[in-house]
N, C-alpha and C positions, 0 to 999 in steps of 0.2 A: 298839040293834040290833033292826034285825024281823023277824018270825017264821020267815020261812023262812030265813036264816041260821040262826037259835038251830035251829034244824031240821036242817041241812044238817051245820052244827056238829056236833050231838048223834050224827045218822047215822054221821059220819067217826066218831066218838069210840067207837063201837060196831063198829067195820069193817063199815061199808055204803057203800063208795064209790060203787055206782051209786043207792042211795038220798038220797046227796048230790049227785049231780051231776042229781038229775031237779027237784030244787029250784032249782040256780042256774045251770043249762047255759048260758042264756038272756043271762045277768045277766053287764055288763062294768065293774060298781063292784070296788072296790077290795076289797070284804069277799068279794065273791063269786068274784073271780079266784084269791086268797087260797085260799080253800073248794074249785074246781076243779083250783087245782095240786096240792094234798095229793092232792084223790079220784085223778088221772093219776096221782102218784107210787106210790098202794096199789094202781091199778089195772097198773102195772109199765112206764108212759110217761113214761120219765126226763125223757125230751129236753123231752117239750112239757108236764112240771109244771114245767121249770125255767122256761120260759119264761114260764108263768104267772103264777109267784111273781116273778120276777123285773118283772113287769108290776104287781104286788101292790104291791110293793114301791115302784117308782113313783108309783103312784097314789095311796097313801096320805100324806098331809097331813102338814109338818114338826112339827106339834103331835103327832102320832099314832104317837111311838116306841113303844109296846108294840106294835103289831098289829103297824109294820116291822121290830122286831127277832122276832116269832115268821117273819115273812117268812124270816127270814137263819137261825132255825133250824132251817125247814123246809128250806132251801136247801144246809144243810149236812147234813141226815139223807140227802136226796138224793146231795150228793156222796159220802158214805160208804156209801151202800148201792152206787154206781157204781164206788165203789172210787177215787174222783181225790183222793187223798191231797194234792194241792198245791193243795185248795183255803185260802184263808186262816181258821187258827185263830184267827184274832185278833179275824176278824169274830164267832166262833163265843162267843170267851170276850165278847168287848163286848155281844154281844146279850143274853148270861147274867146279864151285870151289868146290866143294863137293868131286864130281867126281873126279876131280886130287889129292886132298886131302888122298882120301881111295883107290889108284893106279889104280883108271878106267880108265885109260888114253883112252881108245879107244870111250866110251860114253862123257868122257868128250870134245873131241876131236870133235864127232860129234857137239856136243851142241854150239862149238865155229863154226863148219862150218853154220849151222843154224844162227849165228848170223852174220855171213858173208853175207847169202841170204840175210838176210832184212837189213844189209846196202847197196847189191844192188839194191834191189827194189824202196828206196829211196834215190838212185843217192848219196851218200855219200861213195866216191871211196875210197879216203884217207883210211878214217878208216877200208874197208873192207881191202884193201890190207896190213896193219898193223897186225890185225890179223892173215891174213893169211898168212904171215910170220915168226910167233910164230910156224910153223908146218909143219915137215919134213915130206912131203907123203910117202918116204920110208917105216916108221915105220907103216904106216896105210894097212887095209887089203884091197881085192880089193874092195867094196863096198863102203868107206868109201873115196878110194883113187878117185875111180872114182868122187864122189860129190866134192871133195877138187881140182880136177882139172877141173870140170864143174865151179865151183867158179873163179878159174883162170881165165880160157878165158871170163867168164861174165864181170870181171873186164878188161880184153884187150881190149876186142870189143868194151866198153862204152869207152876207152879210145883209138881207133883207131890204135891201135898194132899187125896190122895183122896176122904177122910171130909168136909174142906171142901165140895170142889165137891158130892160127891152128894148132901147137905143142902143147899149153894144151889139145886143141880137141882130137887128136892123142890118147894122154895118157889116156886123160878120156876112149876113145874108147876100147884100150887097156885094161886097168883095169877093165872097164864095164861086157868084154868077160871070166876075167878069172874069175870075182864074178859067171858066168854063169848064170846071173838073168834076163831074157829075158825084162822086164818092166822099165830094170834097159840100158840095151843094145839100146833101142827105144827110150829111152829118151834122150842119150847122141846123138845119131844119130841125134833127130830130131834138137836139140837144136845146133850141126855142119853145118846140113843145112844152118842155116844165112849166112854163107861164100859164098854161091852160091846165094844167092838174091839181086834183086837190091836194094840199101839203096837209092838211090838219083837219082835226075833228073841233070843233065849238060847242061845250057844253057849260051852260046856262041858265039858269032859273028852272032848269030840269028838262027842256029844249036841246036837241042834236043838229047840228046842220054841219056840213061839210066845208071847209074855205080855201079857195085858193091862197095863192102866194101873196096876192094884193092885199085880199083880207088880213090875212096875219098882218103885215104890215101896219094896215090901221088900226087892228086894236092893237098892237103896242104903241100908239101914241094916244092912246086915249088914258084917264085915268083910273082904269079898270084897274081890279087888284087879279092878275093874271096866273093861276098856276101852268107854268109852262112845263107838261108833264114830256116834253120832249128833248128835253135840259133839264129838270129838275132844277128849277130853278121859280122862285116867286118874282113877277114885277110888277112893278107901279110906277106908271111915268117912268124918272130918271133912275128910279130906287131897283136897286136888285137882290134879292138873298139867296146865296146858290146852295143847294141841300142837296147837292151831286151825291156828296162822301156821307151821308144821311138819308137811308131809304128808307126807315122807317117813319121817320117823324116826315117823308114826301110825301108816304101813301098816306099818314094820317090826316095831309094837309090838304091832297086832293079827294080826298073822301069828305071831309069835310064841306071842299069847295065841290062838287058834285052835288051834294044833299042841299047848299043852300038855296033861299033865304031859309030854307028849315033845319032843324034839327038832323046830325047823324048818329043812326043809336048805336049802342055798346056792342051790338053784336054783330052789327056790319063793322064796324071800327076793326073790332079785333080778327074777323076775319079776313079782313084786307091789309089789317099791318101784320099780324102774327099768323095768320093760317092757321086762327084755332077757332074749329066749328063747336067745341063744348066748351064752353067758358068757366072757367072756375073762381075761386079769390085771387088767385095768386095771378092770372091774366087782368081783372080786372084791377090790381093793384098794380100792375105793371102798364097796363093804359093809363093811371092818373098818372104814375111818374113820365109817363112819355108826353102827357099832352102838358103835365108841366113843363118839362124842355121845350117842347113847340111854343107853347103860350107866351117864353122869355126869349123865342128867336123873332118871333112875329110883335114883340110889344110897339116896334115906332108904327107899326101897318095894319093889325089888327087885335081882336081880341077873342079869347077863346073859353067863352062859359056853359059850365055843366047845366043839362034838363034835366028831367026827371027820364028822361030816355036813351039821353045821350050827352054829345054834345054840340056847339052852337058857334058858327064862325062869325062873327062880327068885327067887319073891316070900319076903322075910323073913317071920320067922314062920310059915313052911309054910304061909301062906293061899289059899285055895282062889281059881281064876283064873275068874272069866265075862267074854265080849264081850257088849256091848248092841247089837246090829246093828238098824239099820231091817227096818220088816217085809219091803219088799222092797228089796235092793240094787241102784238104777238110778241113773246119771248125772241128776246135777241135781235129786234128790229134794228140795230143798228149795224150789224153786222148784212142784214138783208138791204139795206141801205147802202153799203156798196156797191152790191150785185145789181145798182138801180142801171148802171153807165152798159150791164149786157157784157161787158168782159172777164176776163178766166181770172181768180186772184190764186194766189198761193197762201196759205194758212201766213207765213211767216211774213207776209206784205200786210195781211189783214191785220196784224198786231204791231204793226209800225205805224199802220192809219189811223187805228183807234187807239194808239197808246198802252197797250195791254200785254199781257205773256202770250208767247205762242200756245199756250198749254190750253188757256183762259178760253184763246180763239179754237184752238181743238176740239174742246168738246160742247162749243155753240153750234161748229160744224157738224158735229156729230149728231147731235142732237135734230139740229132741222134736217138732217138727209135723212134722217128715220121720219119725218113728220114729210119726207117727200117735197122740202123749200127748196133744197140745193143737190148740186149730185157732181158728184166728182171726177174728172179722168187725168189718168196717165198715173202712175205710181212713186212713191219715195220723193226724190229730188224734184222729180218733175211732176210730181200732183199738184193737180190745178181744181178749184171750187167754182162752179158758175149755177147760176137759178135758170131753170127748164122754160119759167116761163114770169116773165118781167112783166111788172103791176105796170095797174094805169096811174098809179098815185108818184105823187111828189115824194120823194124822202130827201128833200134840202134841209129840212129842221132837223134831222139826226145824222148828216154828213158831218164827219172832225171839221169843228172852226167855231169860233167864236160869233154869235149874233150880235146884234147894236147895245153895246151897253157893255157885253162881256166882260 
């Protein structure tokens, strides 16, 4: 390789993409097309690093699988900072296998933390944390260590391990400063931030207060009888009942737990599970049958009996009732929960992350860009959804993945 590569190279490797592109601007070889799609990629020109690499990729000689296969992992660092979750994983693991194959261990390395990212994007914890225990970050440089331990804490946070993640944070920070890559230092920072945001609202004996991430944490180990209205889900200590696929008998359970120690009457019930502001027989005969369903899914945890006003959550064991509410309550938070990371999604990524139809995701987008939450650009193929203007709050409780207990 000659000099101004090993140059160019070393530049990128340092974040000096315009000190790499004054080297090989010129240059339409294979090593040097290679060297300009990365500097367009740091330089924030998706479109025309793909293009590059993809030329790279080309041009390089069927003898010449390593540099082709760092091709294909630059190509997918690309697709995942763009958010196009349908690009093919497969190219992503073969290129990694290449790479440990002919001792690149350090690209190959990379190429499995990338695939770490996009199991956490789409809440599939298990397998990120598998991974990522295939890889001693000792042996990584700081750049690479820093992402491997951003990886960490993504995975703690989604799983409510506080102490975890703010020691990975630590280390990421740590390594960030001795790669001395200032873009690389701002990110780990911002992305430590979460720790200091509120994740949740704490509503209680008819008291509001706000919690960070640490809080949630400890009241899930207390033996509070918890509706977790950010999962839809009831817990108690080890016990969990999940009422995802059941959103009416949720709302009637967090209405419930809202009004206690006292009573909720008939007419808030009904207009929080059924959206009926006139009540008639046939709603209130439709609320007893509903809160007999609830009464037979809550029997090992609670009890639920009628007043003369309503009716009356009574958890065994006298245990004391919290909801976990999102910090703020809006239509479709979970979807604005992506848009927390500040990058561009495409409709058809958002329905891979959250599990849903692209259709489903369609018209949640539509919806908040008329309410002014999101706004759109580029068109067709290339329309991309981003939020104008990013909250100060946490949304880890409504990122895909599973909490403790899940």
């Amino acid at each position: 390789m000659d000099s101004m590569i090993t140059a160019a190279a070393r530049a990128l490797a340092t974040g000096d993409p315009l000190g790499a592109l004054n080297r090989v601007a010129l240059r339409n070889d294979a090593p040097a097309l290679a060297l300009r799609g990365i500097a367009m990629a740091q330089l924030g020109d998706l479109d025309r690093a793909k293009v590059l690499l993809k030329g790279a990729a080309g041009a390089f000689g069927p003898r010449e699988v390593v540099a082709r296969a760092r091709c294909v992992v630059a190509e997918a660092e690309i697709a995942l900072v763009s958010r196009d979750l349908t690009w093919p994983v497969k190219a992503l693991a073969a290129a990694g296998a290449t790479l440990a194959a002919h001792g690149d261990w350090l690209n190959a390395a990379h190429a499995r933390t990338l695939a770490i990212r996009r199991l956490l994007l789409i809440g599939r914890l298990d397998d990120a944390a598998a991974l990522l225990a295939d890889v001693d970050p000792a042996t990584l440089p700081p750049p690479l260590r820093a992402a491997h331990e951003l990886a960490a804490a993504g995975i703690a946070i989604r799983r409510l391990h506080m102490t975890i993640a703010r020691n990975a944070f630590s280390r990421a920070i740590e390594a960030a400063k001795l790669a001395r890559i200032p873009a690389l230092i701002e990110e780990v920072e911002a992305d430590a931030a979460i720790l200091h945001k509120p994740a949740a609202r704490l509503i209680e004996n008819g008291a509001e207060r706000s919690l960070l991430p640490d809080d949630v944490e400890a009241l899930l180990t207390t033996d509070s009888l918890v509706v977790d209205a950010c999962r839809h889900v009831l817990r108690c200590g080890e016990v969990k009942l999940s009422l995802a696929t059941r959103p009416i008998l949720f709302s009637l359970l967090r209405t419930l737990a809202e009004a206690f120690p006292d009573d909720a009457s008939r007419e808030t019930l009904l207009l929080r599970a059924f959206r009926a502001k006139h009540a008639d027989e046939s709603h209130r005969a439709r609320l007893r049958v509903e809160m007999g369903r609830l009464r037979a899914e809550l029997a090992s945890l609670a009890d639920i009996t009628a007043t003369r006003d309503g009716f009356l959550l009574a958890p065994r064991g006298g245990r004391p009732v919290a909801v976990l509410a999102p910090p703020r309550d809006e239509p479709h938070a979970d979807v604005l929960a992506l848009f927390a990371d500040g990058e561009a999604w495409s409709s058809s990524a958002l329905a891979i992350a959250l599990g849903t139809s692209a259709r489903t995701v369609q018209r949640a987008l539509e919806q908040l860009s008329a309410a002014g939450k999101v706004q759109s650009i580029g068109r067709g193929r290339t329309q991309r959804w981003l939020t104008p203007t990013p909250g100060a709050f946490s949304t880890l409780l409504l990122l895909p993945g599973p909490l403790p207990g899940d």
